[in-house]
C-alpha positions as CSV (number, residue, x, y, z in Angstrom):
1,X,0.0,0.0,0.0
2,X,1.1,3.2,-0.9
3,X,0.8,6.2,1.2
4,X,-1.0,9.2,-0.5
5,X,1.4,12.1,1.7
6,X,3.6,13.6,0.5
7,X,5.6,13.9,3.9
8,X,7.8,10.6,4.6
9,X,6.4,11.3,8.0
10,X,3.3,11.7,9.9
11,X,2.5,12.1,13.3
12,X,-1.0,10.5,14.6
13,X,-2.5,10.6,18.0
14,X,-5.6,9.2,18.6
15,X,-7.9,10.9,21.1
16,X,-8.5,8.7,24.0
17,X,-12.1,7.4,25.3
18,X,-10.8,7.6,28.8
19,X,-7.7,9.1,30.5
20,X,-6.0,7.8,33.8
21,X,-6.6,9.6,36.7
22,X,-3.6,8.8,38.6
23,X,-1.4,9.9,35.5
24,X,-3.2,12.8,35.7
25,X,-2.4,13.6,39.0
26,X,1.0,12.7,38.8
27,X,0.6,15.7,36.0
28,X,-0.1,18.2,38.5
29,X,3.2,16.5,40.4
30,X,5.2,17.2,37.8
31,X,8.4,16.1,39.4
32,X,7.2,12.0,39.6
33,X,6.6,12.7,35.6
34,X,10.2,13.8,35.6
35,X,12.0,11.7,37.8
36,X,9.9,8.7,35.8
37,X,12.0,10.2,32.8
38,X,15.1,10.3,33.4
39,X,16.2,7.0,31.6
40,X,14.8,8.2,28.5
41,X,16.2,12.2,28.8
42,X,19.8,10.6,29.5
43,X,19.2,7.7,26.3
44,X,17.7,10.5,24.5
45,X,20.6,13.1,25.1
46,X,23.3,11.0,23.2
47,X,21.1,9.5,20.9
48,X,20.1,13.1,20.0
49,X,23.7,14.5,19.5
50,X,24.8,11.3,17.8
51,X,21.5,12.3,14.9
52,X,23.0,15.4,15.0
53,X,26.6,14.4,13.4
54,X,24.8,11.6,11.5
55,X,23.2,14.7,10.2
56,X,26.3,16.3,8.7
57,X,27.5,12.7,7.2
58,X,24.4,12.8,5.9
59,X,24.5,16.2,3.9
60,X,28.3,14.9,3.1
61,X,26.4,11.8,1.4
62,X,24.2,14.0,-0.7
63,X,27.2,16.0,-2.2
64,X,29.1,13.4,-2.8
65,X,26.3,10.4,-4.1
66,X,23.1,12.5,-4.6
67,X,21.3,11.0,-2.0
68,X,20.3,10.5,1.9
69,X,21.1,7.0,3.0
70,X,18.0,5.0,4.3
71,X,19.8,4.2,7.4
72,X,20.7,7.6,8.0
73,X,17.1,8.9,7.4
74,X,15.5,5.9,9.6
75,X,18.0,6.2,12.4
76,X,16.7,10.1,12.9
77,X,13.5,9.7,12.4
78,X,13.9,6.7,15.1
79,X,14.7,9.2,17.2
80,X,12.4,12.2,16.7
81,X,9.6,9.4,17.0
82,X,11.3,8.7,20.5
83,X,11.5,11.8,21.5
84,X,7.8,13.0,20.4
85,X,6.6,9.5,22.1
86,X,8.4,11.2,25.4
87,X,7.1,14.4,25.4
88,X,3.4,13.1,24.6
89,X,3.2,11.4,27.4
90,X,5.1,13.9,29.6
91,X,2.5,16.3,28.1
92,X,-0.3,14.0,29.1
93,X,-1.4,13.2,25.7
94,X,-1.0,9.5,26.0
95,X,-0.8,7.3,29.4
96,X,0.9,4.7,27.9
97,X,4.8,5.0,29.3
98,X,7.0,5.6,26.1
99,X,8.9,2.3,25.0
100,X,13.1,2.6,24.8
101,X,13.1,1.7,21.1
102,X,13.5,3.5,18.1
103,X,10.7,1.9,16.2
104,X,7.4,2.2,16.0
């Protein structure tokens, strides 16, 4: 199946027939939401400066080939997807704690 965007990526939340209540208190407590996080801020922090330089070799690859490597552009979208995963449920968007993985 082919997707009819134009964008290689899109970002879908569904709204939720019920939230949790306990999440949402821990909301107004936002420190247990942070401490909860710090596994994923300290994962994310190298992972994030390592998309950065992966960045460069990628503009590096387009001068010299004419094209983004598919690793390259999966690796950094792997994280971006991680890192919007952690925010949204920071946020409260989502209750479901954000998987370490850069998948799907």
């Amino acid at each position: 199946m082919v997707d009819p965007s134009p964008y290689p990526v899109n970002v879908t939340a569904e709204y939720p027939e019920r939230s949790s209540r306990l999440l949402a208190f821990c909301g107004l407590i936002v420190l247990i939401k942070g401490i909860l996080l710090i596994p994923h801020v300290i994962v994310l922090y190298f992972l994030s400066i390592v998309a950065f330089l992966a960045g460069f070799v990628g503009y590096l690859a387009i001068i010299v080939t004419g094209w983004y490597p598919r690793g390259l552009f999966d690796f950094q979208v792997g994280v971006l997807r991680w890192n919007l995963r952690t925010s949204a449920w920071f946020l409260s968007i989502v209750d479901e704690y954000p998987p370490f993985r850069l998948q799907e």
